[in-house]
N, C-alpha and C positions, 0 to 999 in steps of 0.2 A: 575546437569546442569553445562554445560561448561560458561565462560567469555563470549564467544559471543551471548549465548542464552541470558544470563541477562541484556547483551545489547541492543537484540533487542527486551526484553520482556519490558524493562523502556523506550524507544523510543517508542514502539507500546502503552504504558501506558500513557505517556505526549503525543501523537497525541490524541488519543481517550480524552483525560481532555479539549486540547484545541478546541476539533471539540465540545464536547458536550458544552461547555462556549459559542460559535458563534451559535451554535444552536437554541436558544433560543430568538435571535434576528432576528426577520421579514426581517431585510431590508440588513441584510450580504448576501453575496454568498459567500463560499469556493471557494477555485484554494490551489490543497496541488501537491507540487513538491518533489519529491521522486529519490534517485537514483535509487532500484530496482521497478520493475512493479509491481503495488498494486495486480493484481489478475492473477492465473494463465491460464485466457482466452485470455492473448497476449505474447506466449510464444516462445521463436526461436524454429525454428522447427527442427533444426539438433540436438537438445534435447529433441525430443517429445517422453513422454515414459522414459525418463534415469531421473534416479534419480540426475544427474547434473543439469536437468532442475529446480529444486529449488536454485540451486545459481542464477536466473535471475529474478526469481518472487515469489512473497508473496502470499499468499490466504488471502485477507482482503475484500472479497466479500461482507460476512457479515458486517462489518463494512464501506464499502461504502453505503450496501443498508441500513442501520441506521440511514445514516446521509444527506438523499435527499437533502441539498440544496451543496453538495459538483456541482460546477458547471464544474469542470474540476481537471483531474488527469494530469497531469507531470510528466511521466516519463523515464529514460533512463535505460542502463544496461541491453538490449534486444540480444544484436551482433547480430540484423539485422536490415532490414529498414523493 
């Protein structure tokens, strides 16, 4: 594994720690802001198909649908509107 993988494997690690801690309280709602886009179902499309399109989005699908009370994702790092 390269530097950058172990970085974003300890970042994906301390989100997942902190969503499951708020989790377990009734009365929180999540809002997580992110610079790249949490899944790859809002992706620029002049990279659809190219393997560049992972420098804009993450597959954290799974982990959004884990943690239902996430009320809102934030995110940029799309290069488009």
């Amino acid at each position: 594994m390269n530097d950058y993988q172990n970085i974003y494997l300890d970042h994906l690690s301390y989100l997942k720690e902190r969503l499951d801690q708020v989790e377990a309280d009734p009365g929180i709602k999540k809002v997580v802001v992110s610079h790249h886009a949490p899944t790859r179902l809002t992706p620029n499309p002049a990279y659809d198909g190219d393997l560049l399109g992972t420098a804009y989005a993450n597959q954290l699908d799974d982990l959004i649908i884990s943690h239902p009370k996430i009320a809102s994702w934030i995110s940029g790092h799309t290069h488009h509107s």
